[in-house]
ROPA-735130 format. One record per residue: residue in one letter; x, y, z of N, C-alpha, C, CB in turn. Coordinates in steps of 0.001 Angstrom, whole numbers, plus 524288, in hexadecimal, padded with zeros to 5 digits. Glycine has a CB too. Layout:
! residues N
AXYZXYZXYZXYZ;...
This chain:
! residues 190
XB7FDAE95551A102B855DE94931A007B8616E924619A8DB87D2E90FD1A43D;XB89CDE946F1972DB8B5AE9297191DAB8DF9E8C44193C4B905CE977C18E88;XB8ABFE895618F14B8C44E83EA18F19B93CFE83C818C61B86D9E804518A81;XB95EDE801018F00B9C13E817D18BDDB9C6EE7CB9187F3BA26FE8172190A4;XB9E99E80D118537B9FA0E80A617DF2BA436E7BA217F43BA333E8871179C2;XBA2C0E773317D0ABA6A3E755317D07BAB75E73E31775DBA4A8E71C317F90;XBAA04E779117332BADBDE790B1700FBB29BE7D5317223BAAC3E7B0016BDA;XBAFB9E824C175F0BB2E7E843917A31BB62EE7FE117D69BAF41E871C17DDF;XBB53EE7DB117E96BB6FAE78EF181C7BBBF4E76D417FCABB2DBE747D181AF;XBBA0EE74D717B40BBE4CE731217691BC371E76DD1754DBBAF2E72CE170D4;XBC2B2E7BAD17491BC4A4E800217295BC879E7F5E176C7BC127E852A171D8;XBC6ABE7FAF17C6DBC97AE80B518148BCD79E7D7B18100BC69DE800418626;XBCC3DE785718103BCF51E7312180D4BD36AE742D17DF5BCC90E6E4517E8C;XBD1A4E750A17879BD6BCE7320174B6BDB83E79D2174BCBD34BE711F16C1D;XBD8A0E7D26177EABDC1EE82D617A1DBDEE6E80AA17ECBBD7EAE88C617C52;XBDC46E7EEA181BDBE18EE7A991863ABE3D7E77F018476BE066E76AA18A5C;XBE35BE752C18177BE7A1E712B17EC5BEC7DE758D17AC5BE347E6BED179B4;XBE9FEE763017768BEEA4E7B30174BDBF22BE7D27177F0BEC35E8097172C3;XBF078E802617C51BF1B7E830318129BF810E7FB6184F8BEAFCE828C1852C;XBF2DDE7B271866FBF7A3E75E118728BFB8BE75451852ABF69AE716018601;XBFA7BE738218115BFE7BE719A17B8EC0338E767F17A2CBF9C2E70F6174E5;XC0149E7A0A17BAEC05AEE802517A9AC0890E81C917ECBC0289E85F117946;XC0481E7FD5183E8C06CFE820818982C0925E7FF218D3EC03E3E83BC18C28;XC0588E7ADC18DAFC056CE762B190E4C00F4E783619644C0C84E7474192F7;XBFF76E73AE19912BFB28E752D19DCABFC97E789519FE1BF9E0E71D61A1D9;XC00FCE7A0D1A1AAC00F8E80231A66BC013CE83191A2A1C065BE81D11AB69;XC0273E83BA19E63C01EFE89E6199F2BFE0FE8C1B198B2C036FE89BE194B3;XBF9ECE89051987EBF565E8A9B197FBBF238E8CAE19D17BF32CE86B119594;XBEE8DE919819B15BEA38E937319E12BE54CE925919C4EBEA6CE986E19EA5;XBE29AE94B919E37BDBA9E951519CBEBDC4BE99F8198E7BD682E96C41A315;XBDF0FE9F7F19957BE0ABEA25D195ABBE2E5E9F3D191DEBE3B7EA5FC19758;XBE5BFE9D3919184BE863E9A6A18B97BE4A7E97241886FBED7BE960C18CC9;XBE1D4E92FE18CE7BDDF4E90A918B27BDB15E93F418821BDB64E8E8D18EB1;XBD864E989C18A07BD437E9BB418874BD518E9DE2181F5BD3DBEA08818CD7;XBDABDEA1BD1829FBDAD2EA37F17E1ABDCCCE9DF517A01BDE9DEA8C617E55;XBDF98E9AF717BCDBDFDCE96A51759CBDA2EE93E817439BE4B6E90611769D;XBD661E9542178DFBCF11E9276174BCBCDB9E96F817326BC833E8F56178B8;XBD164E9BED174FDBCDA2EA14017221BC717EA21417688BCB30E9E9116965;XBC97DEA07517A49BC373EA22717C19BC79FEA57D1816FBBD51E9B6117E4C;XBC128EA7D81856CBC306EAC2118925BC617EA76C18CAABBD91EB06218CA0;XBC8B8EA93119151BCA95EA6CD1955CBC5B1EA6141995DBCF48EA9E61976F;XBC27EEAA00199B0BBE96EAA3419C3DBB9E7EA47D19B15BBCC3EAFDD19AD8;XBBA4AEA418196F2BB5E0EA0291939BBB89BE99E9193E9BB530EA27618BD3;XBBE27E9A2C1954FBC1A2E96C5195A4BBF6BE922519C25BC7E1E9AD3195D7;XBBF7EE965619E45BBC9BE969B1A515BB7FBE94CD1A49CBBBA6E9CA41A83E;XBB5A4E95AF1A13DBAFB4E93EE1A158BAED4E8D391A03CBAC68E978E19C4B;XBB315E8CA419B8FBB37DE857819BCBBB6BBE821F1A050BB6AEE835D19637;XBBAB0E85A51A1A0BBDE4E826A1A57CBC004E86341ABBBBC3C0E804B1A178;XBBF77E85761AFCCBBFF8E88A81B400BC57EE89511B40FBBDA8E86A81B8F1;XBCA11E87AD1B0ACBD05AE88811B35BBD32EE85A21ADC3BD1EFE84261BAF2;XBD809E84681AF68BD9EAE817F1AA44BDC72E7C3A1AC1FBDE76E85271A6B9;XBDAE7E7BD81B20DBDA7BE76071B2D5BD663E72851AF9EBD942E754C1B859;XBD1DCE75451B03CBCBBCE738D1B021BCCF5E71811A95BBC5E5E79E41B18B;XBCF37E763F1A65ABCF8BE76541A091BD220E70DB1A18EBD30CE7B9C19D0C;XBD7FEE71C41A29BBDC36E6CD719FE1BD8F2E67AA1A240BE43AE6D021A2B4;XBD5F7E67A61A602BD323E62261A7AFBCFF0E5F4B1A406BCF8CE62E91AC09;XBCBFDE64041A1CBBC94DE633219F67BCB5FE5F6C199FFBC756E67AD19F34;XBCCBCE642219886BD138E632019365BD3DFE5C831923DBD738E676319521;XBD569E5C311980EBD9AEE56D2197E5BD572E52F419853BDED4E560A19D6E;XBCF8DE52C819B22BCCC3E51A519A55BCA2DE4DE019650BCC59E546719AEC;XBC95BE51EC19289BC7B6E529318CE1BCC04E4E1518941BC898E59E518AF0;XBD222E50CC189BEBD3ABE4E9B186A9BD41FE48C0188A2BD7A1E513018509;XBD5C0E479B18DDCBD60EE3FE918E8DBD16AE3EE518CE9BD6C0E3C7D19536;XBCC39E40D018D71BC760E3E4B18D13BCA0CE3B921864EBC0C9E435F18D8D;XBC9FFE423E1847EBCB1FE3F8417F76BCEF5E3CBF17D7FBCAF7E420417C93;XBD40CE3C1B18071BD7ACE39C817E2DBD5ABE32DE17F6FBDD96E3C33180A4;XBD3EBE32B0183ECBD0A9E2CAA185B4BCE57E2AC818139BCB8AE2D0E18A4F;XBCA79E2D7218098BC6F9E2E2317AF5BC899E2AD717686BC757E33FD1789A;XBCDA3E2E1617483BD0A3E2BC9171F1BD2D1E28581705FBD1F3E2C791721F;XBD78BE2725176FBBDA26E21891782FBD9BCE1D64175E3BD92EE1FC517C11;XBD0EBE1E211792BBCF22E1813178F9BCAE5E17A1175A7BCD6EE15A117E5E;XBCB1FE1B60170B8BC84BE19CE16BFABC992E14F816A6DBC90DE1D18167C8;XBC3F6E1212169C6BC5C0E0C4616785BC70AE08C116A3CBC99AE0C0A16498;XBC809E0B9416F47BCA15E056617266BC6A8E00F817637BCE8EE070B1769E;XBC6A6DFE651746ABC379DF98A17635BC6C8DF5B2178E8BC0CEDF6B31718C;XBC57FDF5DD17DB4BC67ADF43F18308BC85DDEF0418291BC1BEDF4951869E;XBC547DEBE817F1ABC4C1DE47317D0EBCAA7DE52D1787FBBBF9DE1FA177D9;XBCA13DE86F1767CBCE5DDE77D17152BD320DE51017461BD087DEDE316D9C;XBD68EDE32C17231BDB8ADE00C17352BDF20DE4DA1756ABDE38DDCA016D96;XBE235DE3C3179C3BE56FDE73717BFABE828DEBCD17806BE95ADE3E517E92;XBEB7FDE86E176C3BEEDBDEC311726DBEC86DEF0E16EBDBF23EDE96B16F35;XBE94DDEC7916DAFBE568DF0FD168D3BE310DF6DD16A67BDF24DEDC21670B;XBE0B5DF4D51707DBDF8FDF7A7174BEBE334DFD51175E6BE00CDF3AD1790B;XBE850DF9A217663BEBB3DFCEB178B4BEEF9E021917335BF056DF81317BFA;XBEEECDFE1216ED6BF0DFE005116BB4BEC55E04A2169F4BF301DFCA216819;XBE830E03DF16969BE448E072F16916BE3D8E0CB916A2DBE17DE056B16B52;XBE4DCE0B5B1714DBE4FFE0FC8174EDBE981E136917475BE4E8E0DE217A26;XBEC0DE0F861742BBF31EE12FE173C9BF3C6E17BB16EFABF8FEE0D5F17183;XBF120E14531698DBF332E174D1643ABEDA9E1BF316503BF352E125315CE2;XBE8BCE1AE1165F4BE541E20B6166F0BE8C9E230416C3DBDD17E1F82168E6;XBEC4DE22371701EBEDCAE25CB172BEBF1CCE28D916EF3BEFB1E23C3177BF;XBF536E274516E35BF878E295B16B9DBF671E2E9E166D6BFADEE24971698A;XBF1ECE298C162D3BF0F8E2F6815E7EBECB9E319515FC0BF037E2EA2157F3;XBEA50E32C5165B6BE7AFE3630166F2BEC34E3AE516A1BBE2FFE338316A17;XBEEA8E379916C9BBF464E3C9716ECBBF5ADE3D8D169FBBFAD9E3A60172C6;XBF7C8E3C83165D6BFA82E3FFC161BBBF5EFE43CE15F0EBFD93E3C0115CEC;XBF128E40BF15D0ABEC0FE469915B03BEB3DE4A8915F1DBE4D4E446B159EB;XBEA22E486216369BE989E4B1A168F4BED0BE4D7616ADEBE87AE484C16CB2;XBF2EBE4F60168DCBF7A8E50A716DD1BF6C0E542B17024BFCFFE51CA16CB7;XBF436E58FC16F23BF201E5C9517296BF111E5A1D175F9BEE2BE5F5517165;XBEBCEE593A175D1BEA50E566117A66BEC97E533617DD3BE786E54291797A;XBEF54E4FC917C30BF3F5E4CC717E4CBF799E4ECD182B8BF73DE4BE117A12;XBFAAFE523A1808CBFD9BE565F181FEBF8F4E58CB1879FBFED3E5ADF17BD6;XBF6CCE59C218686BF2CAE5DA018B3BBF264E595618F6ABEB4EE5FEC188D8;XBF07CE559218D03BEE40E503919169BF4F8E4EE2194B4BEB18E486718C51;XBF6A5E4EB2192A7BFF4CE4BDE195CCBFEB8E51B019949C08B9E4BE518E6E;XBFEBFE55D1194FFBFFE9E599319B19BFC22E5A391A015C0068E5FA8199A3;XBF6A0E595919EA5BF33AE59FE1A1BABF4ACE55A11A5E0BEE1EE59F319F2A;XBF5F2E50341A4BEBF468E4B721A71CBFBB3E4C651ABEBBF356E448D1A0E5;XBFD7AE4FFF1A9CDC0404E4FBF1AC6EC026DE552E1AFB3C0AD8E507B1A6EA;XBFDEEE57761B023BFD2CE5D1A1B3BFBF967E5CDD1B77ABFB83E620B1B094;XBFAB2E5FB91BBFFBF5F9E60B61BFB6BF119E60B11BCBABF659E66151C2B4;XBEEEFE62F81B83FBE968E62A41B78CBE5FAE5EEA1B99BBE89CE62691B322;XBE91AE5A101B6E7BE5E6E53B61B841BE6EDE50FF1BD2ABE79FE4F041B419;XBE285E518E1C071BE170E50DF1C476BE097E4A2A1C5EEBDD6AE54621C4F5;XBE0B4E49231CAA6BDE9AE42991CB26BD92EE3F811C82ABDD34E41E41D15D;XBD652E43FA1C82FBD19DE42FC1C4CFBD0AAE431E1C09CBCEC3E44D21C565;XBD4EDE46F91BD46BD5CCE44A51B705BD885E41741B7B1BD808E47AD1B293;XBDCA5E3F051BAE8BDF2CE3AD71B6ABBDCD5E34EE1B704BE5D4E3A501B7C2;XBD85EE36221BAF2BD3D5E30311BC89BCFFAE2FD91B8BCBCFE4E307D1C2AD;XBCE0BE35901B5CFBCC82E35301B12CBCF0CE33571AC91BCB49E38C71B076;XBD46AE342A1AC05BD669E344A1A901BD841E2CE01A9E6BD9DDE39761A90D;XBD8F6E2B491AC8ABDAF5E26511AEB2BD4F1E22231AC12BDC0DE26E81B70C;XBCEB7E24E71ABFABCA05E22C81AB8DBCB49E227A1A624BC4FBE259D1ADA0;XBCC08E25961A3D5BCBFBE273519E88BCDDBE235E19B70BCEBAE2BB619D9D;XBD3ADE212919E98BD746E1E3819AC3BD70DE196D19D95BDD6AE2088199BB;XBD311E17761A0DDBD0C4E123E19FD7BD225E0E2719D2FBCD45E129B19E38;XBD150E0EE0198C4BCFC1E0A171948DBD6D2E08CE1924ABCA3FE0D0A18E09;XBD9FEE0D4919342BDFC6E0B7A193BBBE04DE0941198FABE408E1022192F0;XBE0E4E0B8719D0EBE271E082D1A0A2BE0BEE02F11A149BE1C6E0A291A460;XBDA6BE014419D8EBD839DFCD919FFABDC26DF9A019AE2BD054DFC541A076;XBDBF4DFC7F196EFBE00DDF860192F4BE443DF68A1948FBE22FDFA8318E5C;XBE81BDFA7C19631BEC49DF9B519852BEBC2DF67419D2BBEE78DFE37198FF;XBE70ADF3D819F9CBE737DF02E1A576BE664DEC281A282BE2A1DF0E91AAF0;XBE3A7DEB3919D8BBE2CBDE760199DDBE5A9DE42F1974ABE108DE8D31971A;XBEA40DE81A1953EBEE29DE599193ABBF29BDE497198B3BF019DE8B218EFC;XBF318DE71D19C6FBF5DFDE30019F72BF3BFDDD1D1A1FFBF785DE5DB1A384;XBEED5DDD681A2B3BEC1DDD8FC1A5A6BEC3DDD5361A012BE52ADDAB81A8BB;XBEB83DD6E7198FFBEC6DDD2D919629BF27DDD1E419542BE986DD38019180;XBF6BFDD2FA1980ABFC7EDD54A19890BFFB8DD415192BABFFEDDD20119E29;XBFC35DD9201909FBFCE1DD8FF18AFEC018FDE04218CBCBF4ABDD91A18608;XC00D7DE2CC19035C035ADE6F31922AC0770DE6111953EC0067DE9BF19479;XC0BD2DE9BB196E5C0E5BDE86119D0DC09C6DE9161A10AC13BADECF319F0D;XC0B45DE5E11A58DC0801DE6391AA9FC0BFADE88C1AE07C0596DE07F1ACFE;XC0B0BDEEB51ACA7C0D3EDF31D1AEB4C0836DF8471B173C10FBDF5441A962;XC088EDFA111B413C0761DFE541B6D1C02FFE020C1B0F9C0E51E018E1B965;XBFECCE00A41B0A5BFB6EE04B81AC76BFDB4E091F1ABFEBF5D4E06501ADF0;XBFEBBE0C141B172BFFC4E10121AF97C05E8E11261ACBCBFE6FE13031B392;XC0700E0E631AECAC0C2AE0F141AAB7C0D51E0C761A56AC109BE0D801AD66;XC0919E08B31A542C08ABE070A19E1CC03D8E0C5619CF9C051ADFE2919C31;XC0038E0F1319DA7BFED3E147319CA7C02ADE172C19AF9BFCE4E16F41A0A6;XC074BE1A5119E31C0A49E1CE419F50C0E7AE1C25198EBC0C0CE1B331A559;XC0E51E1701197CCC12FBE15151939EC0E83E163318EDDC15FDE0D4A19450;XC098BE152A19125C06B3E15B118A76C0760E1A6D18A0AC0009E1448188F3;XC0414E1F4318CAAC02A1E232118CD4C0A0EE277D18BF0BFE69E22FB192A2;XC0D91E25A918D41C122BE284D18A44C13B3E2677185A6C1696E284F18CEC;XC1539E2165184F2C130FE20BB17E8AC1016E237117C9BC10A8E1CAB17D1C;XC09F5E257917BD3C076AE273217949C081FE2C4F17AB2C034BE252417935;XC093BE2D8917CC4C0A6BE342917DCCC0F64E345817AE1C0B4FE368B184D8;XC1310E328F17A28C18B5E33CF17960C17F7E32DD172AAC1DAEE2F4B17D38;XC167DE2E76170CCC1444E2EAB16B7AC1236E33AE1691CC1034E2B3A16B56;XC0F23E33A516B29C0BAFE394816A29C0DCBE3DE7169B6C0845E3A8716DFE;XC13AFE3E6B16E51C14B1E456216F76C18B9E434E16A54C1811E490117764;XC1973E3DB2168C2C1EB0E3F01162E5C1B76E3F9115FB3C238AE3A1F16038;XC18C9E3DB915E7FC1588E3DFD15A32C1520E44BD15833C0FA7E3B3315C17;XC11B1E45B715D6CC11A8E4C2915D35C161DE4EA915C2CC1024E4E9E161F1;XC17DFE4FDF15F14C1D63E52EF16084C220CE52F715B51C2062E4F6216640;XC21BEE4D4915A8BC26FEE4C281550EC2229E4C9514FBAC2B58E43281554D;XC1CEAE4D4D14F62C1B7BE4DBE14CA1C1B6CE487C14774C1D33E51EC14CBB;XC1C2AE442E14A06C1D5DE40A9148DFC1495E3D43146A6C2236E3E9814EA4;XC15A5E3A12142EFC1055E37D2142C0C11C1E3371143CBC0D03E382013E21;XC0D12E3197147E5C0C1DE2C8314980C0917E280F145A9C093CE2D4F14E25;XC0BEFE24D61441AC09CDE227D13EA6C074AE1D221417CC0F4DE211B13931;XC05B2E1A6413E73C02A6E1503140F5C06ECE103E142EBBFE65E120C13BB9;XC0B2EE10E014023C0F57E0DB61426DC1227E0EF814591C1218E0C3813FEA;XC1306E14FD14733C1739E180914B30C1226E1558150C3C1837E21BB149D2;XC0C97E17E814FF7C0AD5E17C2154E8C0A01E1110155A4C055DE1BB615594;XC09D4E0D1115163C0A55E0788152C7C1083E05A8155BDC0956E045814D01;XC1369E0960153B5C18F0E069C1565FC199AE095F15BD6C1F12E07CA15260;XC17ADE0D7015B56C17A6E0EA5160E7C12ECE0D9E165AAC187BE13CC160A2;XC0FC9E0AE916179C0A87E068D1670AC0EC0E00E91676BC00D3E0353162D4;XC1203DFF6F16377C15DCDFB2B16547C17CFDFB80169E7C1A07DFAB116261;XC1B60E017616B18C1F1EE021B16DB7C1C30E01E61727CC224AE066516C75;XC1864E046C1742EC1344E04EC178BCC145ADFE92179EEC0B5CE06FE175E6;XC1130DFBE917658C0F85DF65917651C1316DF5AD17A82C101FDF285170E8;XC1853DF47817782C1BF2DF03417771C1E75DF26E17E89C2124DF070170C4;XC1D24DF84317FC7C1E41DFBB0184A4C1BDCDF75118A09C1A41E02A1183FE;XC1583DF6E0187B8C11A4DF52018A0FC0FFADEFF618BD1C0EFFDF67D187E5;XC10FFDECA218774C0F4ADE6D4186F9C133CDE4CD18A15C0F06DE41E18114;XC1045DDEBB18C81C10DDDDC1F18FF0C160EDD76918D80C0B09DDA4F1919A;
C-alpha cells in the first residue's frame, strides 16, 4: 500500500477550507473538495472515507493549531493579567492571520460534525485557559461568575474583533488591540 503523501494531505485541507470559505459546510462535497486540490475524487477516498471524516480531521488540525498558538509563551506562574492579556491578544492575531481557519472552526463547532468526543478534546485542549480563568477567580482578580460564561464573553470579543478587522478591512494597530484588551478587562475584573 502507497504510504500517504502528506503534502497531498495539506493540498486537501487548504481545498476544504477555500471550499468552506466560498460555500459554507453543507456546500461542499468530496467532488468540490477534489477538483479545488486538482486531484481525482477517487484519490480523495483514499485519504478520507466521507466528508465527515475530512471536516473532522480538518477541525482537528486547525484547534490543535490554533491551541498551539493561544498559549505560545504562556507560563502558568506569570502574574494573572499578563497571563491573560497574553492569551487574549495571540487569540485575536492568530483569528485575524488565520480567518480562514477561524471561519471553518465557528461553523464546524455550531454543526452536527462535532460530536461529544470532539468537544472533550477540544475542552482538553483549552485547559490552560480554563485553569487561568479558575485562577483568577480564586485570586478574585476576575468576576466569580460561571467559566463558561466568562469563556463565552472572551471568546465573542475575540471573534467579533477579528470578523471587523476582516470584514471593514480595518488594521488592528497596537493601541486599537490595547484599548480593546481594556474594554475585555474592565468586562471581566472583579
Amino acid at each position: 500500500m502507497k504510504p500517504r503523501d502528506e503534502n497531498k494531505i495539506d493540498q486537501i485541507y487548504q481545498a476544504t477550507l477555500k471550499q468552506v470559505k466560498a460555500n459554507g459546510l453543507a456546500g461542499i462535497t468530496m467532488q468540490s473538495v477534489a477538483r479545488e486540490a486538482n486531484i481525482a475524487t477517487g484519490t480523495l477516498y483514499i485519504y478520507f472515507k466521507n466528508k465527515e471524516a475530512l471536516i473532522l480531521s480538518l477541525y482537528h488540525v486547525c484547534v490543535k493549531n490554533s491551541a498551539g498558538v493561544y498559549f505560545k509563551n504562556y507560563d502558568p506562574k506569570a502574574p494573572f493579567k499578563v497571563s491573560f492579556y497574553l492569551i487574549w491578544s495571540n487569540m485575536v492575531q492568530h483569528r485575524i492571520s488565520s480567518f480562514t481557519e477561524s471561519i471553518f472552526m465557528e461553523q464546524c463547532y455550531h454543526s452536527p460534525f462535532i460530536d461529544e468526543d470532539t468537544r472533550k478534546t477540544l475542552k482538553k485542549m483549552f485547559e490552560p485557559l480554563m485553569n487561568l480563568i479558575k485562577r483568577g477567580k480564586e485570586e478574585r482578580l476576575i468576576k466569580d461568575i460561571d467559566t463558561f460564561w466568562l469563556i463565552a464573553f472572551l471568546i465573542g470579543t475575540v471573534n467579533e474583533i477579528a470578523k471587523r478587522t476582516i470584514y471593514f478591512n480595518k488594521k488592528l494597530t497596537t493601541e486599537i488591540l490595547n484599548t480593546n484588551f481594556q474594554m475585555c478587562w474592565d468586562g471581566i475584573k472583579a
